[in-house]
N, C-alpha and C positions, 0 to 999 in steps of 0.2 A: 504494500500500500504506500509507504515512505516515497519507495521509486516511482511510483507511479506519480504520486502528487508533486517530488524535485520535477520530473520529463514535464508532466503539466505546467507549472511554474517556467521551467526554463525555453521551453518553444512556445507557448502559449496556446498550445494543441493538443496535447494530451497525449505526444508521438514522437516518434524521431524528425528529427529535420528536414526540411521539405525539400525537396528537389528538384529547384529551380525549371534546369534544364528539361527534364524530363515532364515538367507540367508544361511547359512550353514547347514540346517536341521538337526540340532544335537539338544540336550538337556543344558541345563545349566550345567552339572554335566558329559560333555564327556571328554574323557580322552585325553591326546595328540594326542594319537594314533588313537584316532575316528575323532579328527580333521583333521590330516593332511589327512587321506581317505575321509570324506567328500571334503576337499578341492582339492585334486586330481582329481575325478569325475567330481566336477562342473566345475576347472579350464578347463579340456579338454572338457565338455560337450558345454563350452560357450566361448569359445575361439575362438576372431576374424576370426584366417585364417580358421578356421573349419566352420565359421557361416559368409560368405562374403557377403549374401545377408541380413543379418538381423541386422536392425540399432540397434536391442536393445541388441548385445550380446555384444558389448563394455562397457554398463554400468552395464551389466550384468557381466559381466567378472571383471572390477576394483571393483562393490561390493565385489564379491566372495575372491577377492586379499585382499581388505580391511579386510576384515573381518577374514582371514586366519592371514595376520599380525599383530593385534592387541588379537587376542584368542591364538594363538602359544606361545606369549610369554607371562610367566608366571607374568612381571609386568604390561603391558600393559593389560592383560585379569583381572587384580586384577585392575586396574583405570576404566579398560570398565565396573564389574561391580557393579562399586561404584556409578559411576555417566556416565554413556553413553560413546556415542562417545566425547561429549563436553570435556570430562577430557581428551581425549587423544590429541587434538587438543590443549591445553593449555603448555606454555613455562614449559618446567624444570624448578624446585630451581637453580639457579645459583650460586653453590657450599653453599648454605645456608647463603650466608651474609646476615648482619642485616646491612642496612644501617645507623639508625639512629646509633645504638654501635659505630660503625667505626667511624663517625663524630665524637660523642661524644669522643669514645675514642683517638681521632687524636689530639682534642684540651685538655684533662684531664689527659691524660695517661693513 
């Protein structure tokens, strides 16, 4: 149960990490240009107002969006894939301070 509830907490799904590439049926190595057309098709293929009787094309559809989001952009597709979804999920540097320096340097000059 533990695990289950960390995997729920940490993807937000209740699963292992999503798979970009594979919800988007493109290759590791597609170009912009193949993404944004994969994501067009699927976006309209599984889109709510088009699919009113099927419960599964809303999670179908915020996949396709996720995955569209995070592969478009060129840094967010260089974090996805270093280390998953989990990297995209995780806070910015905040402007790169070092906390301990700033202390230090607050009381030392």
């Amino acid at each position: 149960m533990f695990a289950f509830l960390v995997l729920h907490f940490v993807t937000g799904k209740g699963g292992p990490s999503r798979d970009f590439y594979k919800i988007l049926g493109i290759a590791k190595s597609a170009s912009p240009a193949e993404i944004k057309k994969a994501y067009r098709a699927l976006s309209l293929k599984w889109h709510p107002d088009k699919n009113p009787d099927d419960p599964t094309a809303v999670d179908k559809f915020t996949d396709v969006s996720s995955a569209y989001e995070a592969l478009s952009d060129p840094d967010k597709r260089r974090k996805y894939d270093k280390c998953g979804e989990e990297c995209l999920n995780e806070p910015e540097n905040q402007g790169g301070m070092n906390p301990f320096g700033d202390i230090f340097g607050n009381f030392f000059g």
